[in-house]
C-alpha positions, 0 to 999 in steps of 0.5 A: 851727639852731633853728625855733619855731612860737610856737603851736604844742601844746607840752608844755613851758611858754611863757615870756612876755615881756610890756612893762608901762605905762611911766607910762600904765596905759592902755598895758597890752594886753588880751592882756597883762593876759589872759596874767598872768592865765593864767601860773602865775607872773611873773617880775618885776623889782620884785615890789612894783612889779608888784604895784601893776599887778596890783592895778590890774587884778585880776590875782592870779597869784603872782610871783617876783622876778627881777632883775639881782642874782639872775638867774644864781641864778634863771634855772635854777629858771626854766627847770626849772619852764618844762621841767616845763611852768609858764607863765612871764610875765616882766616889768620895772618898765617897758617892754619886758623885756630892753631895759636891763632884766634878761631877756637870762639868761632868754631865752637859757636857754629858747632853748637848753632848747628852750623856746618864748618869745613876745614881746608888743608893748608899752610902751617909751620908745624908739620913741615918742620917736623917731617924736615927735622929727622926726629921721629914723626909720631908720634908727636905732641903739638904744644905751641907757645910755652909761657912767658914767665921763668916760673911758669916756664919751668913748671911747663917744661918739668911737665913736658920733660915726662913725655915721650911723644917728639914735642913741637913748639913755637918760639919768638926770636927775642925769646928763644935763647932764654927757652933753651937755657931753660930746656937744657937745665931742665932735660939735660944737654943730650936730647936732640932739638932741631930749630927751623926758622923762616920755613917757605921763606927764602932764608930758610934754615933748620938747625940740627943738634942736641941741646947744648950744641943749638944751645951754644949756636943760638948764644953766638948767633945774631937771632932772626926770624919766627921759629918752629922748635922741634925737641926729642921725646923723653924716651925714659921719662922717670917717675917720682919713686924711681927719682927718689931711689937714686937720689941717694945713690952716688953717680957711679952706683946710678951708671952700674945700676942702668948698666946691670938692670937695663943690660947697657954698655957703660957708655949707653949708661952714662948717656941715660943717666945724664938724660934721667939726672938732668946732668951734662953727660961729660960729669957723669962720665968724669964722675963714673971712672973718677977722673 
């Protein structure tokens, strides 16, 4: 077990995590400005990025690079200056430290060097598109980036499919088509997803829908941007057994069945079980009054 008091008179140094603006610079706290101005040295993702930020505010502390490809080399010289008492701010290209961007390695070592660590609140892309997206807030799964191979990306998202927590991802543009052709064949075409691309950013946009609708919209749309996706949670996630009793039944027995156990109009019915089969809800109703 260990205790910090962040402000508490250390002899050792403190290493500072610091958000940086993620396309706003006016998103950049005094305090945060004010403590790369007084560290001894910046652990920065991209030192020629964050030079761009430290010229904009006039900020001359040296830096180092420290990123995903020299982490484990680096991390020890780190702590050594943190323990011989250096102030160490560490930042990533954009947004938060650590949050799908290097900075874990560092941390931990700290910790377990006995090292005070401070965390600043800031920039990130999660949280704001989350409260933007009308989805419900909380509670609320923050996974990142999903994986890049089909495969793995299926076995991922059949995972993310049983939980009922609103889900938060990051996607690239080139990739984002491909991610939700995937999602509707997996969660059905009836869940709401919202995508916010280019937050703080002059062409911010957030595009609202269910699936299939913002499935359609990217299919016709030249994609630019990063983008933050934000996805409905499984509100009835179904479990192996429950799956493998209606895997007999016909669709309109599985409509009258919801209907008759959960008390549902046959329109609320024929919404779920698209949801728990994973079918577009137009099939399930053809199917349900036999058209």
């Amino acid at each position: 077990m260990q205790t910090q008091k962040s402000f508490e008179a250390t002899t050792q140094g403190i290493l500072y995590l610091v958000p940086t603006p993620i396309g706003n610079l006016e998103d950049m706290t005094f305090r945060a400005i004010r403590l790369l101005k007084e560290a001894d040295r910046i652990a920065a993702e991209d030192t020629r990025n964050t030079q761009k930020l430290l010229n904009h505010f006039e900020i001359q502390t040296s830096q180092i690079s420290f990123h995903e490809h020299n982490s484990k080399e680096r991390t020890p010289f780190l702590v050594e200056k943190l323990l011989s008492g250096e102030t160490i701010a560490q930042v990533s290209d954009a947004g938060m430290p650590s949050i799908s961007d290097p900075g874990v390695d560092l941390v931990k070592a700290a910790i377990e060097a006995g090292i005070t660590v401070v965390p600043l609140p800031g920039a990130n892309a999660a949280l704001p598109a989350l409260i933007a997206s009308g989805i419900s807030p909380q509670p609320f799964y923050f996974h990142g980036f999903l994986p890049r191979k089909k495969k793995d990306l299926n076995a991922e998202l059949e995972t993310l499919n049983k939980r009922q927590e609103t889900i938060i991802f990051y996607e690239s543009p080139h990739r984002l088509k491909a991610l939700l052709d995937q999602i509707e064949k997996v969660m059905g075409p009836e869940r709401k997803i919202v995508l916010a691309r280019e937050l703080t950013k002059r062409y911010e946009e957030f595009i609202r829908g269910t699936i299939s609708e913002v499935s359609e919209w990217a299919q016709n749309e030249q994609i630019r941007g990063e983008f933050c996706v934000i996805l409905e949670g499984n509100a009835n996630p179904v479990s192996e057994n429950e799956t493998a009793e209606w895997q007999n039944w016909t669709i309109k027995e599985h409509v009258e069945q919801v209907m008759d156990t959960e008390e549902m109009s046959s329109k609320q019915a024929i919404k779920e079980v698209s949801q728990r089969r994973s079918q577009p809800k137009r099939d399930i109703y053809a199917a349900y009054h036999e058209i």
